[in-house]
FISE-458158 format. One line per 2 residues: number of its first residue (from 1); their letters; for each residue x, y, z of C-alpha. Coordinates in steps of 0.1 Angstrom, whole numbers, plus 5000, padded with zeros to 4 digits. Layout:
<atoms>
NUM	A	X/Y/Z; ...
</atoms>
This chain:
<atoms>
1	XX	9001/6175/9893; 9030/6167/9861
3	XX	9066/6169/9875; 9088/6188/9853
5	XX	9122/6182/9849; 9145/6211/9861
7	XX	9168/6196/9887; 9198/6215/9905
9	XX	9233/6219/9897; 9261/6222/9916
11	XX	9260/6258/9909; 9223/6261/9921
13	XX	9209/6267/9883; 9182/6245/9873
15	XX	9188/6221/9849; 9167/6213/9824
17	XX	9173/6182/9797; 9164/6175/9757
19	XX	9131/6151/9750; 9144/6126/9728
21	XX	9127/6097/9721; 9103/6100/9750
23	XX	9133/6103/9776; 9152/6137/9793
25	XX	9188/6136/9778; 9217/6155/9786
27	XX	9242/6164/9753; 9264/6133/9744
29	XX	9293/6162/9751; 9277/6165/9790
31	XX	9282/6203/9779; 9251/6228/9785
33	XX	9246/6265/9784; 9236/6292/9806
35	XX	9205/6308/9801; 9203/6344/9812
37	XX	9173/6361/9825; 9164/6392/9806
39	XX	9152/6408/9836; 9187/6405/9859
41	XX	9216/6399/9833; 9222/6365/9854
43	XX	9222/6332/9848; 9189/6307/9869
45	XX	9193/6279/9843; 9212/6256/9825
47	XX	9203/6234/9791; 9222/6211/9769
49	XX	9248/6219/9742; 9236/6195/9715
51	XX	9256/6191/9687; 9251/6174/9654
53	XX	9254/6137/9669; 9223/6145/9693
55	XX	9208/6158/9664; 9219/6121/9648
57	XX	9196/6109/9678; 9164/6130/9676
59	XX	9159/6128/9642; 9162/6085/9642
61	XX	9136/6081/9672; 9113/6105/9648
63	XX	9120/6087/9617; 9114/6049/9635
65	XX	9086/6068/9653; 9070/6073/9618
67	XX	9064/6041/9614; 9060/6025/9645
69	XX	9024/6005/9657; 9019/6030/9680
71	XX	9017/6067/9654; 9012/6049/9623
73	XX	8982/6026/9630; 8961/6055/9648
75	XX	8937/6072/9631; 8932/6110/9624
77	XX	8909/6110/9653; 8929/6093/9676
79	XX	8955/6119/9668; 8932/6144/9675
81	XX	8925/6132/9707; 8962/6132/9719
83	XX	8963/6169/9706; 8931/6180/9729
85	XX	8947/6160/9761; 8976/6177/9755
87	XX	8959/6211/9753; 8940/6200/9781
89	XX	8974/6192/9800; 8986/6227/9788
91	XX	8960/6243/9805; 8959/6228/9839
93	XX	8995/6235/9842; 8988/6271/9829
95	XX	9005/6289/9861; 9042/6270/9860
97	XX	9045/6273/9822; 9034/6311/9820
99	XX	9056/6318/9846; 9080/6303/9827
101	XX	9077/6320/9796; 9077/6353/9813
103	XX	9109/6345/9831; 9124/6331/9802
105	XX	9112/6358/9779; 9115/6393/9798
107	XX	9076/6399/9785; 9054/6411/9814
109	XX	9034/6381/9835; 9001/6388/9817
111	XX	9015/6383/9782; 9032/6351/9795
113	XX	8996/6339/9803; 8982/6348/9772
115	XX	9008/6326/9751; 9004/6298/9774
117	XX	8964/6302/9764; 8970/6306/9729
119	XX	8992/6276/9727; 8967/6254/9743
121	XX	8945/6270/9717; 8964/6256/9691
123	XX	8961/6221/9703; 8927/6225/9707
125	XX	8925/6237/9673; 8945/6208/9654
127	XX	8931/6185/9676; 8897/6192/9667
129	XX	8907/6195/9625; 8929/6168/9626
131	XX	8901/6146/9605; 8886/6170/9585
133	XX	8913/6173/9561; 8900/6153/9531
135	XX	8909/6142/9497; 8887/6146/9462
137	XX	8875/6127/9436; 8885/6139/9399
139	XX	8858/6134/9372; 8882/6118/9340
141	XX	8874/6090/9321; 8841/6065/9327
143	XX	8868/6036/9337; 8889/6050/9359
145	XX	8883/6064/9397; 8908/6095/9407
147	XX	8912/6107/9436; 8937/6125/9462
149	XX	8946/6122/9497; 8968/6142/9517
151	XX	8999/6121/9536; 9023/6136/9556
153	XX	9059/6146/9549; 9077/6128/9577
155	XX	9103/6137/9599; 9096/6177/9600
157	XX	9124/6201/9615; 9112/6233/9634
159	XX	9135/6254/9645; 9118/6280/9671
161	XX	9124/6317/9684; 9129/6330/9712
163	XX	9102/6356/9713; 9073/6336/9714
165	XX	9080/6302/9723; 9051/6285/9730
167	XX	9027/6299/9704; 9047/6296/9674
169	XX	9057/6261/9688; 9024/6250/9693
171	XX	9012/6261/9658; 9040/6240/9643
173	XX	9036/6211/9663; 8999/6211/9663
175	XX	8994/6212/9625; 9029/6189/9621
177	XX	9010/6161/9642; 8974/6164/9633
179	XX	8991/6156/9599; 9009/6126/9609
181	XX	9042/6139/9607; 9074/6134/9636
183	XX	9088/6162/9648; 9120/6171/9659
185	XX	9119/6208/9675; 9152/6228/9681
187	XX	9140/6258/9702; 9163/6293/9705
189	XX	9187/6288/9733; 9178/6321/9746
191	XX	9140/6306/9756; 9129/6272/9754
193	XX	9121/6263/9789; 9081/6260/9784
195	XX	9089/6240/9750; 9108/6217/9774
197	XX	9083/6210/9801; 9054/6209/9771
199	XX	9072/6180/9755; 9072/6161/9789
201	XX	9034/6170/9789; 9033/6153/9754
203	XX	9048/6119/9767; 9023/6120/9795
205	XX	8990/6130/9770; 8997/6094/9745
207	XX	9025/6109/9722; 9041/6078/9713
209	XX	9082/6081/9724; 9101/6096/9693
211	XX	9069/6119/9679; 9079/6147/9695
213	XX	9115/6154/9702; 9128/6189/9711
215	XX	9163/6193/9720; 9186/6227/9726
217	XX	9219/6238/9717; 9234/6266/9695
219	XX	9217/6278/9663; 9252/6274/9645
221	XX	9258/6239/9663; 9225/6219/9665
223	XX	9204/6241/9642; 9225/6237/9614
225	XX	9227/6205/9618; 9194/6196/9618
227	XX	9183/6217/9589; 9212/6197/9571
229	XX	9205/6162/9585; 9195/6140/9552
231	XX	9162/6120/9573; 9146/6152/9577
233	XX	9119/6153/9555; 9106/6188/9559
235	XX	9117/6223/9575; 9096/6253/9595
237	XX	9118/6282/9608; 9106/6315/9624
239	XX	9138/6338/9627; 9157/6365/9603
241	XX	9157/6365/9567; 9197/6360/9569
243	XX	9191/6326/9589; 9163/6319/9567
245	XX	9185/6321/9534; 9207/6296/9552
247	XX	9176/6268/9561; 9165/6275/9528
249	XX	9199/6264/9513; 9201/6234/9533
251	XX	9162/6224/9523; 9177/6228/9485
253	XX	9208/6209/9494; 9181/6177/9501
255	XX	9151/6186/9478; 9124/6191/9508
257	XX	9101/6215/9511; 9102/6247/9538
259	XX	9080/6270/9555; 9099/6300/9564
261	XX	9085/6332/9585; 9113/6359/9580
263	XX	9097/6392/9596; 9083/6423/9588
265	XX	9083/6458/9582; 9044/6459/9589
267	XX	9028/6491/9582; 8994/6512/9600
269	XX	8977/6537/9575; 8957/6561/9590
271	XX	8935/6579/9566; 8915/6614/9572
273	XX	8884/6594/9583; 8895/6570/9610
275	XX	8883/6568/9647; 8918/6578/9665
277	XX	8903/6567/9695; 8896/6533/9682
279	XX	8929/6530/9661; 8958/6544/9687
281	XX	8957/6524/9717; 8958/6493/9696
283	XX	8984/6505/9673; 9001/6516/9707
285	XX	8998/6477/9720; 9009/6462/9687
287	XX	9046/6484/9691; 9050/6478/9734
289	XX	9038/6440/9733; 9069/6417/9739
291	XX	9092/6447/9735; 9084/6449/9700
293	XX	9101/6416/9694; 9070/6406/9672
295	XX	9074/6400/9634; 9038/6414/9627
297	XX	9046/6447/9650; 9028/6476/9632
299	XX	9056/6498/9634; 9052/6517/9611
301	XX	9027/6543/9612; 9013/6563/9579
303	XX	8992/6591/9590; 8975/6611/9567
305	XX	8982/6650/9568; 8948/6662/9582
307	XX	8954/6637/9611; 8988/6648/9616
309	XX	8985/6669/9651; 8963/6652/9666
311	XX	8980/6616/9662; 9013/6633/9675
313	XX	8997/6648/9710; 8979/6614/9714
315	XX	9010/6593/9709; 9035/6617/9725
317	XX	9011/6619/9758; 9005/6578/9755
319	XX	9045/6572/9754; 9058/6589/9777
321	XX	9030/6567/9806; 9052/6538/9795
323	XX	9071/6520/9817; 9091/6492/9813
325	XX	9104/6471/9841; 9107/6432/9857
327	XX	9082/6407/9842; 9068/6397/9872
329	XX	9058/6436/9880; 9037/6434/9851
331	XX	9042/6470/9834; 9039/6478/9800
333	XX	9067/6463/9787; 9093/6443/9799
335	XX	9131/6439/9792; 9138/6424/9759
337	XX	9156/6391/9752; 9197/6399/9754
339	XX	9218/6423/9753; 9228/6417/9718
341	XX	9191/6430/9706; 9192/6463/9738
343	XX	9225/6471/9715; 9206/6468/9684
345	XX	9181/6486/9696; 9202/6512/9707
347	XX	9221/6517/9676; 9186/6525/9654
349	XX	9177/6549/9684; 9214/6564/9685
351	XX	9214/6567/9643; 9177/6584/9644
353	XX	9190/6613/9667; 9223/6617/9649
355	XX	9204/6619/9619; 9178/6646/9634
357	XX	9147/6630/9635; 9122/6639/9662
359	XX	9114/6619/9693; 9080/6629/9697
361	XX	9076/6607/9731; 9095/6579/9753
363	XX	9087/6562/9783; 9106/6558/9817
365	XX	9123/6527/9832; 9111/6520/9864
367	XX	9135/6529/9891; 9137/6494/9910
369	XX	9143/6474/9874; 9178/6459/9879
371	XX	9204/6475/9859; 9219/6442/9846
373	XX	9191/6439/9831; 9182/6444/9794
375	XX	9157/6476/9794; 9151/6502/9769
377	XX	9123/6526/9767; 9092/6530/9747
379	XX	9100/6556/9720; 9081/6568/9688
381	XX	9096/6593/9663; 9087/6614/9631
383	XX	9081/6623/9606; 9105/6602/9598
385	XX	9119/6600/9560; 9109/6570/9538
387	XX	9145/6560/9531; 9156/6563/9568
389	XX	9164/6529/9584; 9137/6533/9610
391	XX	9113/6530/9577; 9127/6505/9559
393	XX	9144/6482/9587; 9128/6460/9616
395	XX	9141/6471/9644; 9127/6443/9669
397	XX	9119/6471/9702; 9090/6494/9710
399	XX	9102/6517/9684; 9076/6536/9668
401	XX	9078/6553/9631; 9053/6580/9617
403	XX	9052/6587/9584; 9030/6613/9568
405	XX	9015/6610/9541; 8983/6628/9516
407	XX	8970/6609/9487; 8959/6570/9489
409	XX	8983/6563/9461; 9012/6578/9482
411	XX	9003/6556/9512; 9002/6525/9488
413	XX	9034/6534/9475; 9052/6541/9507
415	XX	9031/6510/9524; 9047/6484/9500
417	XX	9084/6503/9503; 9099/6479/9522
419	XX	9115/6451/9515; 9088/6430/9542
421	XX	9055/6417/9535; 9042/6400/9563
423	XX	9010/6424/9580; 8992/6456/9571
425	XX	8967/6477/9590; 8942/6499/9578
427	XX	8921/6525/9594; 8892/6542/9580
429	XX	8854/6542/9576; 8850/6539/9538
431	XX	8847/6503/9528; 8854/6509/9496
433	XX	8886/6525/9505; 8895/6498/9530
435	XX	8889/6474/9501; 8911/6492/9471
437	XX	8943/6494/9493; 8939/6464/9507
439	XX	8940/6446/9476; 8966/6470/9464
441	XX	8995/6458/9492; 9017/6434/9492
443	XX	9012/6416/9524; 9000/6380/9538
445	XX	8975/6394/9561; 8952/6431/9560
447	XX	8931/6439/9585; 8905/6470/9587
449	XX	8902/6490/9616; 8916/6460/9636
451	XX	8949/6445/9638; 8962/6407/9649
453	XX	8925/6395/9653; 8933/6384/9688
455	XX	8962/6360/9677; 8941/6348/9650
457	XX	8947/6307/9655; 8924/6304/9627
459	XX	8937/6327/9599; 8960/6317/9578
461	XX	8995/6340/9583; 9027/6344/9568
463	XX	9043/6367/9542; 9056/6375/9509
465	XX	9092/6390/9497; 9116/6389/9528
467	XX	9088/6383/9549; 9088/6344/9534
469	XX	9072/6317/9523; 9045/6292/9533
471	XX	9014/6297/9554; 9012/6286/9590
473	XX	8981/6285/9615; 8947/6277/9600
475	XX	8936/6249/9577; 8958/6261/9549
477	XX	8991/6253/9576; 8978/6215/9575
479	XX	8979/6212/9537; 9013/6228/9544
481	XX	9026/6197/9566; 9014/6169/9544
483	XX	9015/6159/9505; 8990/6157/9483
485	XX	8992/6124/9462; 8971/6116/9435
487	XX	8954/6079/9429; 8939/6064/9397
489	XX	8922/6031/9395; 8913/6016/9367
491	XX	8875/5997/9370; 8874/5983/9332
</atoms>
C-alpha cells in the first residue's frame, strides 16, 4: 500500500507538501494555507504558500528534467508504460484518493469515484497513444526526402481548478507526458489534495524526479508567477475567461503557445419531437452534478412551445426530490466549493426573483447538513427572457434556465446568444434536423439526444469565443502539447 504524505500539525490539520523535483517541499516562506471543507465551513488541512521563488524551483527541476538520461533517452513506449503504471497505481488506490476529492470538493462520494476512474482513464488512454503519434513524408522534388515529426514543447505550465481536480489534471498531464514534455502543475488552492498524493504515485510508477512537479499557493502569488516565469515553454489553464485573459497575456509576454478552457453558457434544445423521457433526467444530471460547477453544464434549456407544459410538470416534480447535503451522505448534490461561489450563486438567484421570473421548482437541504457549510438548493426557472443574466451568464450552481422557443431558426439564434461556446445538446428524432442545427452552432462539441458521452476521454473538447482556445483530451490534445517540425534532406 503507497504512503501519502499528509502529516499533522500542531493544530491537528493535516499537512500536505509541494512535489518538486521528486521530493515533498514545504514553501521557502514555511507559510501554508488553510483548506476549508465545503461541507463544515472548517479548516482539516493545511498546504504551502508558494510564491514566485518556489515557482523559481519547479520550473528548473522540469527544465533540467527535460533533458536528463532518464526522460530524454526513453522512448514513446517507455513513456507509455510509466503512464499505464501510474493509471494502474491510480486505481489500486481508488478509495483514499476518491475520498479525497469528495472531501476536498463538497461533490457527493459517488462522483468523487467516478473522477478518480476517469483520471486513471486518462492515463490509460495517453499511455496506450503515447507511440502512435507519427510524422509524414511530403512528396516535393525527386532529390529531396520531407518529412515531419512532432517534438514536444518543454517545460508546460497547467494551472488546475478546483472543480474537477483530478480529471482535468490527468488529461493535461497524460497528453503533456505521452508527448515528452515536463510539467509543472499549480492546482487551485481550494482542492488539490488528490493532485498531491497522485504526483507521489508518479515518483513511485518511474517518473524521473523533476517531470512532474505540482506545487500550491495563491492564484495571484504562485499562479502568476508561473504563467510569467521565462523557462516555461507552454501554458494550459481551466478557469474564467477574466483569469484566462491574464495567462493569455503572460503567454504573449514570452511568445508560447496556450491552451485555455474558459467556460460555458452551454445550451439543451428541445424540439416538438424529442423523447422527454429520454432527454430530462439527463439534462436534470448535467445541471445537479458537482453543484453545477461544470463548464459544459447544459444549463440552459430551449424548449420548444408544443413541449412547453409538459417539460415544466416534469422538471418542477424532478426539483423539488433534490436534496443536497454532506458528501459522504451521497445525495444529489453536494455543497459547492466556498462561500465566495454560495454568494454568487445567491446573487443570480436573488436578481431572478427581484426581477420576476418564475421558480418553477427547488429542492430541500437536508436537515442534518451543517450550517457552516456551503449549501444551496437545486432550482430551475422560466421562461426566462433571453437578455436576462440567468441566459446569458454562467452561473456555476444547479441553476436551471428554460427558454421557450418555436421555429428552428429561433432556437439557433437564441442557442448561439451567448457570448460561450463550449457544448450544445440536441434533442429530437429527425436526423436531418439534428444535423442542420448542429452544423449551424457555434460550439466545440454537439451531441444528439445525448449529452457528455460519459466524460468522453476520447473526444476532442474545448470551445470557441469566451469559451477558449485549444483542444484538450483525444488525439487532437497530443498534437496540442508538441511541435510539429518539418525536415528536408537532400539525396542528390
Amino acid at each position: 500500500m503507497t504512503e501519502f504524505s499528509a502529516t499533522l500539525n500542531s493544530q491537528n490539520l493535516k499537512k500536505y507538501r509541494s512535489i518538486i523535483n521528486g521530493l515533498q517541499c514545504d514553501a521557502s516562506s514555511g507559510e501554508t494555507i488553510d483548506m476549508i471543507c465545503p461541507s463544515t465551513g472548517l479548516p482539516y488541512a493545511t498546504i504551502p504558500r508558494c510564491t514566485a521563488s518556489d515557482v523559481g524551483k519547479a520550473v528548473s527541476s522540469a527544465r533540467t528534467a527535460l533533458t536528463s538520461k532518464e526522460w530524454a533517452s526513453l522512448s514513446a513506449g517507455q513513456r507509455g508504460e510509466r503512464l499505464l503504471r501510474l493509471a494502474e497505481l491510480i486505481s489500486q488506490n481508488r478509495d483514499h484518493l476518491a475520498e479525497l476529492e469528495a472531501h476536498d470538493t463538497g461533490k457527493p462520494l459517488s462522483q468523487g469515484y467516478g473522477d478518480i476512474d476517469a483520471a486513471a482513464q486518462y492515463f490509460r488512454f495517453y499511455g496506450g497513444a503515447a507511440d502512435k503519434i507519427t510524422g509524414e513524408t511530403l512528396p516535393i522534388a525527386v532529390d529531396y526526402l520531407a518529412m515531419t515529426v512532432r517534438e514536444p514543447h518543454g517545460v508546460v505550465a497547467s494551472i488546475v481548478p478546483w472543480n474537477y481536480p483530478m480529471q482535468i489534471f490527468a488529461r493535461v498531464a497524460g497528453a503533456a507526458l505521452a508527448m515528452g514534455n515536463t510539467l509543472v502543475v499549480k492546482p487551485s488552492e481550494d482542492a488539490c489534495l488528490s493532485i498531491i498524493e497522485t504526483a507521489n504515485l508518479a515518483v513511485e510508477a518511474g517518473f524521473p524526479a523533476g517531470t512532474l512537479n505540482v506545487l500550491t499557493g495563491l492564484g495571484e502569488e504562485a499562479g502568476a508567477a508561473l504563467s510569467y516565469n521565462p523557462e516555461v515553454d507552454f501554458i494550459t489553464f481551466t478557469g474564467s475567461p477574466d483569469v484566462g485573459t491574464l495567462i493569455q497575456s503572460a503567454a504573449a509576454r514570452n511568445h508560447i503557445g496556450c491552451t485555455l478552457e474558459l467556460g460555458g453558457k452551454s445550451p439543451q434544445i428541445i424540439f416538438e419531437d424529442a423523447d422527454l423521457n429520454k432527454a430530462l433526467p439527463v439534462i436534470q444530471d448535467c445541471i445537479l452534478k458537482n453543484g453545477g460547477q461544470t463548464c459544459s453544464a447544459g444549463s440552459r434549456v430551449l424548449v420548444h412551445q408544443s413541449r412547453w407544459e409538459e417539460t415544466v410538470d416534469i422538471l418542477r416534480t424532478a426539483f423539488r426530490n433534490t436534496v443536497s447535503g454532506q458528501y459522504k451522505d451521497n445525495l444529489d448534490l453536494g455543497p459547492l466549493i466556498n462561500s465566495s461561489q454560495l454568494r454568487r450563486v445567491n446573487t443570480f438567484c436573488e436578481q431572478a426573483e427581484t426581477d420576476g421570473i418564475p421558480l418553477i421548482g427547488e429542492g430541500t437541504i437536508a436537515p442534518d447538513a451543517p450550517t457552516e457549510g456551503y449549501y444551496t438548493t437545486a432550482k430551475v426557472y422560466g421562461p426566462v427572457p433571453t437578455d436576462h443574466p440567468l441566459a446569458l451568464d454562467e452561473v456555476f450552481g444547479p441553476v436551471l434556465s428554460l427558454i421557450p422557443f418555436r421555429t428552428e431558426e429561433e432556437a439557433i439564434r437564441i442557442a448561439n446568444g451567448t457570448p460561450y461556446g463550449l457544448v450544445a445538446g440536441i434533442w429530437t428524432k429527425d436526423i436531418a434536423r439534428a444535423t442542420r442545427v448542429a452544423k449551424a452552432i457555434r460550439s466545440g462539441q454537439v451531441f444528439v439526444n445525448t449529452y457528455g458521452a460519459g466524460g468522453g476521454v476520447e473526444l476532442p473538447f474545448g470551445g470557441v469565443k469566451k469559451s477558449g482556445h485549444g483542444r484538450e483530451k483525444g488525439f487532437e490534445a497530443l498534437k496540442e502539447f508538441s511541435v510539429l517540425k518539418t525536415i528536408v534532406v537532400s539525396h542528390a
